[in-house]
C-alpha positions, -999 to 999 in steps of 0.1 A, spaced: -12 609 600 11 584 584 30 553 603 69 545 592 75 513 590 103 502 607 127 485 586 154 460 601 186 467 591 203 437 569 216 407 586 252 395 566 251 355 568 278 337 558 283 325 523 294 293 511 309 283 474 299 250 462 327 231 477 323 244 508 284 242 508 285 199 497 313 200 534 287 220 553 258 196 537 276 162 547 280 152 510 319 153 510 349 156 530 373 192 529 398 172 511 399 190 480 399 160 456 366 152 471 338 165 446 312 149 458 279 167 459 291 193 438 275 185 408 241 175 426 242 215 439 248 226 405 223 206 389 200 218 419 201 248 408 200 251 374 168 230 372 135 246 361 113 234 386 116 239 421 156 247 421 176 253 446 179 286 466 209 302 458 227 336 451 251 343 421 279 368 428 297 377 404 302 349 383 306 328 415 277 304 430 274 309 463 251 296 491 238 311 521 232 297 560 196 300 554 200 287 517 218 254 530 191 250 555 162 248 528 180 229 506 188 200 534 151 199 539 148 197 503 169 166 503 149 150 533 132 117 521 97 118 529 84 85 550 62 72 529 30 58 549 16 30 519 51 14 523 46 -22 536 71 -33 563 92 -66 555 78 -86 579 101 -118 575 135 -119 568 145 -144 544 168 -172 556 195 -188 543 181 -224 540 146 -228 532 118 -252 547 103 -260 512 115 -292 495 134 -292 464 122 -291 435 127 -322 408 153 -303 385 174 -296 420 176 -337 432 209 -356 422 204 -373 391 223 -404 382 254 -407 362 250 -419 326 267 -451 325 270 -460 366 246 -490 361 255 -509 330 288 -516 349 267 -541 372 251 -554 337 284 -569 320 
């Protein structure tokens, strides 16, 4: 006896060209001068290792919900654990004493006027 699988039909997401994926991302504004972000994606995806998921529609590069979603985890900075915390912050004016090149030095000339 053999089982059917039960396939699900296809879910249509919605797609995004680059422009409107770096809006949906946070990398740029809809103001269409902005481009900002849109050369990151494109370099994202045309890399050989580890690009970017993406879809190519015609000639068009488009992004999908889910592919926006991978691609901000992508983007996440990873804490790094070996990173030492800054402590002390570093004030304006410091406690140690300065050095001899930093004291006043006297004016060539000032004391021969007391001389003559």
């Amino acid at each position: 006896m053999t089982t059917r699988r039960r396939t699900t039909p296809p879910v249509l997401e919605t797609f995004y060209n680059v422009k409107q994926a770096t809006v949906r991302l946070g990398l740029a504004t809809e103001d269409p001068a902005d481009e900002r972000g849109q050369r990151m994606l494109r370099d994202g995806v045309n890399r050989e290792h580890n690009p970017f998921p993406h879809h190519r529609i015609g000639r068009r590069l488009m992004f999908s919900e889910s592919n926006l979603a991978v691609i901000a985890s992508m983007l996440e900075n990873p804490v790094n654990p070996y990173r030492r915390r800054n402590t002390h912050s570093r004030s304006q004016t410091s406690s140690r004493p300065r050095s001899q090149s930093a004291k006043k030095k006297p004016v060539i000339g000032e004391g021969l006027a007391s001389v003559a």
